[in-house]
N, C-alpha and C positions, 0 to 999 in steps of 0.2 A: 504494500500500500504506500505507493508513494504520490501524494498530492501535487498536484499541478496549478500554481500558483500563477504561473506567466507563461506562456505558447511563445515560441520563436523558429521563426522560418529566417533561414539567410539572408540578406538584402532587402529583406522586406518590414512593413512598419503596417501593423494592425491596426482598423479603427478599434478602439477597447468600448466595451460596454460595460453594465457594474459587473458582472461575470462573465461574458461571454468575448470572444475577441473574432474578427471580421478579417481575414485578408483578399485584397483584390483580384482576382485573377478576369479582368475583363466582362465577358458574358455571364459570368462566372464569380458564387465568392463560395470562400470556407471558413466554415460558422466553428470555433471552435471553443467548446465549455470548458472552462478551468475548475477547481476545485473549492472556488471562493464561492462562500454563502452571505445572502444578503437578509437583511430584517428591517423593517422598518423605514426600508428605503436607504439605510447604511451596507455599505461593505464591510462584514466583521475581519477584523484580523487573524481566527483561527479558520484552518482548510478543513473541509469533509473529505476525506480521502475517498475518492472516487465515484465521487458525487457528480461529476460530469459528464461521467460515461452512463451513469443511470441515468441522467436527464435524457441524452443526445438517444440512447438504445429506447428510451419509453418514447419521446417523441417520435421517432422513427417507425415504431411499431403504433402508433394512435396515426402516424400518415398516410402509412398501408390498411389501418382500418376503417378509417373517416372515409365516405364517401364524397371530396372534397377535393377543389384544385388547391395545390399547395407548391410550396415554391422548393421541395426535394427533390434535387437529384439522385446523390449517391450517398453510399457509408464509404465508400475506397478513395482515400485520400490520393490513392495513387492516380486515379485519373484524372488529375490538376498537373501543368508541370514542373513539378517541385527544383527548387534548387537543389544543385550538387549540396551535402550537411547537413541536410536538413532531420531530424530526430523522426521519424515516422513514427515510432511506435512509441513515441511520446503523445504526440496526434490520435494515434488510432484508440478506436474506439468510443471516443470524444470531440470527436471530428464530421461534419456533413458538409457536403458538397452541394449548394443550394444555386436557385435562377438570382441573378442581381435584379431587385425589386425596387419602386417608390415605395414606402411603407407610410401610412397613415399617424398621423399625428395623435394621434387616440389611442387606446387601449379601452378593449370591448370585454368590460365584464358583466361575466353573468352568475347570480346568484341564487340560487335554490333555497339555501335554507339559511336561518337569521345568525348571522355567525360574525366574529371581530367589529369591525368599524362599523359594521349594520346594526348589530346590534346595541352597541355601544349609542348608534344616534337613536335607534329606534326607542329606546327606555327613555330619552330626554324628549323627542318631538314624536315620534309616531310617523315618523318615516324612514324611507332610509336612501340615502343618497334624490330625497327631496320625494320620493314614491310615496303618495300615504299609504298603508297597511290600517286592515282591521287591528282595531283594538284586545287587548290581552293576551297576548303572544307570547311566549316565552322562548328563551335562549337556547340556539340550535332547531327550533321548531322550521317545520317546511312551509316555505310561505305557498299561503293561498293563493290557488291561482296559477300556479305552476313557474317556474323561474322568472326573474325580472332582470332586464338589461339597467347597467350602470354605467354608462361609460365614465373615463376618466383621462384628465391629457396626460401626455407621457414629457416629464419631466428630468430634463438634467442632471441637473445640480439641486433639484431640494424635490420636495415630496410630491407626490401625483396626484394632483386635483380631482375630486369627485364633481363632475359638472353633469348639468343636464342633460335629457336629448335634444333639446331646445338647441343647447348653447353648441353641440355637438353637429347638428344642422349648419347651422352658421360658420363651425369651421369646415368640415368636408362635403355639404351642401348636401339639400334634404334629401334627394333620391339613394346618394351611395350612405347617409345614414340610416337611411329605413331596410336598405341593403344588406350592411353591417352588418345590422340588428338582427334582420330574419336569420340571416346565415348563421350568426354567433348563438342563437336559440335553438335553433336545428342543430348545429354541434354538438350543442352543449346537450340536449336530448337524447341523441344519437350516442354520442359517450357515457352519459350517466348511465343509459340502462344498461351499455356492454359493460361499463364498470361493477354495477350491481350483480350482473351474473356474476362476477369475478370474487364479490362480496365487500368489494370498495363501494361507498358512498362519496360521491365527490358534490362537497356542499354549497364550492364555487370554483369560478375561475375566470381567469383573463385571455383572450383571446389577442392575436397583431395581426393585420391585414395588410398588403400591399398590393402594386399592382404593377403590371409590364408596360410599354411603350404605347398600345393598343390600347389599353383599360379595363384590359381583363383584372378580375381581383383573384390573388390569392389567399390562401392562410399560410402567415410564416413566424419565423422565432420558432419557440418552444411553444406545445399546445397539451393540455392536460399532464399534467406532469409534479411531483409533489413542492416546486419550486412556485407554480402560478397557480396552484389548486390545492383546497382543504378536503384532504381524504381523509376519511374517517369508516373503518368497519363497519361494514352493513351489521352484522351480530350482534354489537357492541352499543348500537346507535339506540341514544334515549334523550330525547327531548325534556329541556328543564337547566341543562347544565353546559360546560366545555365536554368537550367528545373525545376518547382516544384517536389519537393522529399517527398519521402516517406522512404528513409531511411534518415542515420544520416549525412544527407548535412548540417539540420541546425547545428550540432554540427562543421562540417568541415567549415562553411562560418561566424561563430560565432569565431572559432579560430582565420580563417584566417585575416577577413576582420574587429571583434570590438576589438577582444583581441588580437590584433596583434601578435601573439605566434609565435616566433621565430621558433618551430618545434624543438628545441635542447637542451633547457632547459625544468624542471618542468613544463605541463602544467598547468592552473590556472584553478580553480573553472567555472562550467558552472551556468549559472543564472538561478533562479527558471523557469523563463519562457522558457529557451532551453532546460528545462528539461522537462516541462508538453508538448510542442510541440514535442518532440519527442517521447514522450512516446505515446501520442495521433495518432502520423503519424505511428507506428512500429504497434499498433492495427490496423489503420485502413486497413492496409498492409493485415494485417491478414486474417479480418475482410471480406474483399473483393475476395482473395482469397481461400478462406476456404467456404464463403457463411455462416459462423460460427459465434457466437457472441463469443466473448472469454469469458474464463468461469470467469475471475478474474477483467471483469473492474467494 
């Protein structure tokens, strides 16, 4: 288990994301996942050892299941043309070979059931990202009505605004909003219930779209995966309370609730054990969904 903190190709200079690094190849990029976990919209300082290659291998397998156009090409790093030095099998496994896209300014989430920031607005207003809900609802419950789209903008340098569909209108213009929207409700549908067989409960998540030269849209980035989506055990699942996770809850309830982290300063160091529990839960994720053993534990 050795963590991949930083990708390097010879001669070349990646776009970076908060985890994810970009290299150019023309017609052509490679999407490559490092082993950096984020929360709260920070980069923490401690790696999930091989948390990247779970992302890139469950994405991968939700793009061969989706019936969706999607911006993947390959797993084989090799058919890019790499420089002479280059680490391949540093790459592999955590590596995809995707179309070069426009991507949309937005981030299209949808949510299921009353969980984190939802919930947290829904006990003060009775909404949630501005949506009114029926009255008396309790925490982790499945909202009436069947998922609800939230979008939100995708933000830099500080946190990602929960905005309207209004306001969501007015930036990518109403037709490809309502667009978005169908399609990211139809994913999300279409995945919950193959996750439910699997006995994953996925209670939300975020979706990226882009699009080609033409105006075809895709779906791209990562898509269901325990990094943009709250898994929680279909078995396990009981309305009323927090739900055992399968993504990085315990990192979010470790910030919140031992390292009392402010959210605004430096996060601090995660402890060995929120790290083997996490890494443990992000396979098992996998694991279950895929019917795969992963090829690196």
């Amino acid at each position: 288990m050795n963590p991949l903190v930083d990708s390097y190709i010879p001669g070349m200079q990646p776009r970076r994301g908060k985890v994810r690094h970009m290299y150019d190849f023309g017609d052509r990029l490679l999407m490559v996942a490092t082993d950096q976990i984020s929360a709260f919209d920070w980069v923490l300082p401690t790696l999930i050892p091989d948390k990247g290659r779970v992302l890139t291998q469950m994405s991968a397998m939700w793009f061969g299941t989706l019936n969706t156009p999607n911006h993947m090409i390959s797993m084989h790093v090799e058919d890019l043309p790499l420089p002479t030095g280059t680490n391949i099998e540093a790459l592999r496994g955590r590596s995809m070979v995707v179309c070069k896209l426009n991507p949309f300014p937005v981030e299209c989430v949808v949510r299921n059931d009353l969980s984190g920031s939802g919930w947290k607005e829904y006990k003060e207003f009775g909404t949630v990202c501005g949506i009114k809900l029926p009255d008396g609802l309790i925490e982790s419950q499945e909202i009436p009505g069947g998922p609800i789209f939230t979008p939100a903008t995708k933000e830099k340098t500080a946190h990602d605004i929960n905005i309207s569909f209004e306001r969501m209108c007015e930036i990518v213009g109403k037709r490809t909003a309502e667009e978005l929207r169908r399609r990211s409700l139809s994913i999300f549908v279409h995945g919950n219930e193959y996750a439910r067989r699997k006995g994953i409960r996925i209670a939300d998540t975020k979706f990226e779209f882009g699009t080609d030269q033409d105006g075809n849209i895709f779906l791209i980035d990562e898509v269901l995966t325990p990094d943009s989506s709250r898994f929680w055990p279909e078995d396990c699942y009981r309305p009323g309370g927090p739900q055992i996770s399968f993504d990085k809850q315990f990192v979010r309830d470790w910030l919140e609730n031992e390292a009392k982290w402010d959210k605004n300063s430096p996060p601090p160091e995660l402890p060995p054990m929120i790290v083997l529990k996490t890494r443990e839960k992000y396979i098992e994720a996998y694991e279950r969904l895929s019917t795969l053993q992963f090829p690196w534990a």
